[in-house]
N, C-alpha and C positions, 0 to 999 in steps of 0.2 A: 373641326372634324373629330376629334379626339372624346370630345363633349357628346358629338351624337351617338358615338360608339358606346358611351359610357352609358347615357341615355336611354341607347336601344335595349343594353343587354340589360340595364335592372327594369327595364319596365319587360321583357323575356321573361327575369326571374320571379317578378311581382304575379305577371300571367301564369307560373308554371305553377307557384306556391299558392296561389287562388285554386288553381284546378286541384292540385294533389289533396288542398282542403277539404274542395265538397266534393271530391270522390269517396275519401277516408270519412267523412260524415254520413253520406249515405250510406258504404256498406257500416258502418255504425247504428245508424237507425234501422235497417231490417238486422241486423243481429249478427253481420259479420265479424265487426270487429266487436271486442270488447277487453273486457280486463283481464279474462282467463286468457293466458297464453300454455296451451296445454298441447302443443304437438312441435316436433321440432324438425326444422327442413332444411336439408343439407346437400351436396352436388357438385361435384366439379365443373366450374365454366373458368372460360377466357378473366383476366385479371382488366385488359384490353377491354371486352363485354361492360363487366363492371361498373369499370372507372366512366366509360361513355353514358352508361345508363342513368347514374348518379349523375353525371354533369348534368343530362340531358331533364333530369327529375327535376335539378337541384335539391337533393336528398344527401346526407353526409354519412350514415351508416344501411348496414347493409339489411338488420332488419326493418329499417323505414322504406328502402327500396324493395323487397322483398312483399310486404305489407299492399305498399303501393300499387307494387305490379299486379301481386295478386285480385287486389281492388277491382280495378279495370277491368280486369280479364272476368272477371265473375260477374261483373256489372256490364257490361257490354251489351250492346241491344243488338238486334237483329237485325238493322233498318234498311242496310243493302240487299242483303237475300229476299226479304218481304218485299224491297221495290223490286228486283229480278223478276221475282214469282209471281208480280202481278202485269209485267209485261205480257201487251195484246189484250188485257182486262177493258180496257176501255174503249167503246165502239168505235169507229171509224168516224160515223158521220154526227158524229157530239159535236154542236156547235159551244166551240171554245172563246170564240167572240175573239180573236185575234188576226 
């Protein structure tokens, strides 16, 4: 048992460290990220917040979670709102062959 716990959670953290990769590459290739770090962002939150976000990243400091989160949030598509808005788009009597 001990083995699959162990199991589960590096293949968790091999998943999470693949994602956070090509998140941080694409906002890299449209020109989020880069070598200039010229603005500085600061804020009080929960310590609690933090520490979960970083586990949940597996990210060890706070400007790589910072970076990350930002990533995401700028990169994020629309996909849900665009399926919403296209509800009742589709006729009725569409033969879906189902």
């Amino acid at each position: 048992m001990g083995a699959q716990i162990h199991t589960a959670a590096d293949s968790e953290a091999k998943v999470a460290l693949t994602r956070n990769k090509l998140v941080l590459e694409q906002a890299r290739a449209i020109g989020l990220l880069g070598s200039a770090k010229n603005t500085r962002l600061s804020g009080r939150v929960s310590s609690d917040l933090i520490a979960a976000a970083k586990k949940r990243a597996h990210v060890t400091s706070d400007t790589e979670l910072l970076e990350l989160a930002l990533s995401r949030l700028a990169l994020e598509d629309d996909f849900g709102a665009r399926l919403v808005k296209r509800k009742g788009s589709i006729p009725s009597d569409i033969d879906l062959g189902i």
